[in-house]
C-alpha positions as CSV (number, residue, x, y, z in Angstrom):
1,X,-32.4,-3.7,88.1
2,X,-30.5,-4.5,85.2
3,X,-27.6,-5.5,87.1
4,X,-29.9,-8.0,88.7
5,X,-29.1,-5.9,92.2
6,X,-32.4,-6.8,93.3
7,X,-32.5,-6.0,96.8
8,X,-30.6,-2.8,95.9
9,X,-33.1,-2.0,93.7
10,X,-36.2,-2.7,95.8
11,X,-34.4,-0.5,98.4
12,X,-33.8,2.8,96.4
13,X,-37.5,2.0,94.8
14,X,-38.6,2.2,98.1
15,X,-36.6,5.2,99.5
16,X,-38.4,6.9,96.5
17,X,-41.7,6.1,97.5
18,X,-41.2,7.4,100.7
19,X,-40.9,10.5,99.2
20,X,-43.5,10.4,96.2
21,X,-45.8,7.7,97.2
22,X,-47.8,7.8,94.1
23,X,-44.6,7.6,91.5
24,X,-45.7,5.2,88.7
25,X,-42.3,4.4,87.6
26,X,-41.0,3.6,91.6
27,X,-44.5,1.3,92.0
28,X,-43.7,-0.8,88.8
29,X,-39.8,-1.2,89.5
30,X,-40.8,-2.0,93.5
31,X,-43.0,-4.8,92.3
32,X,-40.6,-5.8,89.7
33,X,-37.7,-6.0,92.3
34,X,-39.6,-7.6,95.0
35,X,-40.6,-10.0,92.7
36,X,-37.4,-10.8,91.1
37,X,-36.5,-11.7,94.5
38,X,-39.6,-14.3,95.1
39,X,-41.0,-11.7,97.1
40,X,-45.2,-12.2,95.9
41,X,-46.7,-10.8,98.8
42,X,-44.7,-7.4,98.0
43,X,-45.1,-7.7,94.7
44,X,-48.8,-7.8,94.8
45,X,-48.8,-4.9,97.0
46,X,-47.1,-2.4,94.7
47,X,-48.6,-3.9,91.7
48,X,-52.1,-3.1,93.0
49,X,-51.1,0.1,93.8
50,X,-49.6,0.9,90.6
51,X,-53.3,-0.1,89.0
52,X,-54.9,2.2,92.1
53,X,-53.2,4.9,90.2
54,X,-53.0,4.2,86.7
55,X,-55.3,6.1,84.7
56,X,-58.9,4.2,83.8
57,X,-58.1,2.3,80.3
58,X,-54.3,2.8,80.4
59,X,-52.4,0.8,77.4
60,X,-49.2,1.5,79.1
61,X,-47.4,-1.3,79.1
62,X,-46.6,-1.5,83.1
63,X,-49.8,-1.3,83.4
64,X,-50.7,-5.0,81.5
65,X,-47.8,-6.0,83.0
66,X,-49.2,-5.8,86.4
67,X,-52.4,-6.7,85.4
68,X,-51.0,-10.4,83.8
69,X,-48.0,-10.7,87.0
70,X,-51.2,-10.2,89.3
71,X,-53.4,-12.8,88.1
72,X,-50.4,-14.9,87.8
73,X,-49.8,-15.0,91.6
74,X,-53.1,-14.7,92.7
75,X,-54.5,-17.7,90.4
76,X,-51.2,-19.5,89.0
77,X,-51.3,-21.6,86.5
78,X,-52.5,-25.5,87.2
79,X,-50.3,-28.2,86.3
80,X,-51.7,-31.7,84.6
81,X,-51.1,-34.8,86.4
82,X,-49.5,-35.4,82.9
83,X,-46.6,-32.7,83.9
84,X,-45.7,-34.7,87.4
85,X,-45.1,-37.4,86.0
């Protein structure tokens, strides 16, 4: 991911889940990767699996991370009329 090898990424993410489905670290790069690459519909998939799993009350910091990037996508931001024009 740091290489910005999204799809790269998103693929070995997903060859791990595969084989751990329920691999915190895989979930949050998968969602990170698919939505690097304007991917939102994947992204909200893996993010909402990552919560599914996360312990109740978790402060980790994937886990407000998916929390914020998930009400980001579902409910984005308005913009003012001001902003168009």
């Amino acid at each position: 991911m740091e290489q910005q090898r999204y799809e790269e990424a998103l693929a070995a993410y997903d060859t791990s889940i595969d084989l751990a489905p329920f691999r915190f670290l895989s979930l949050d790069g998968a969602a990170r990767a698919a939505r690097a690459l304007g991917d939102t519909t994947l992204a909200r998939t893996y993010y909402r699996q990552l919560l599914d799993i996360a312990a109740p009350g978790s402060k980790r910091v994937a886990v407000g991370e998916a929390r914020a990037t998930l009400e980001l996508i579902v409910c984005p931001p308005r913009r003012s009329p001001i902003e168009g024009a």
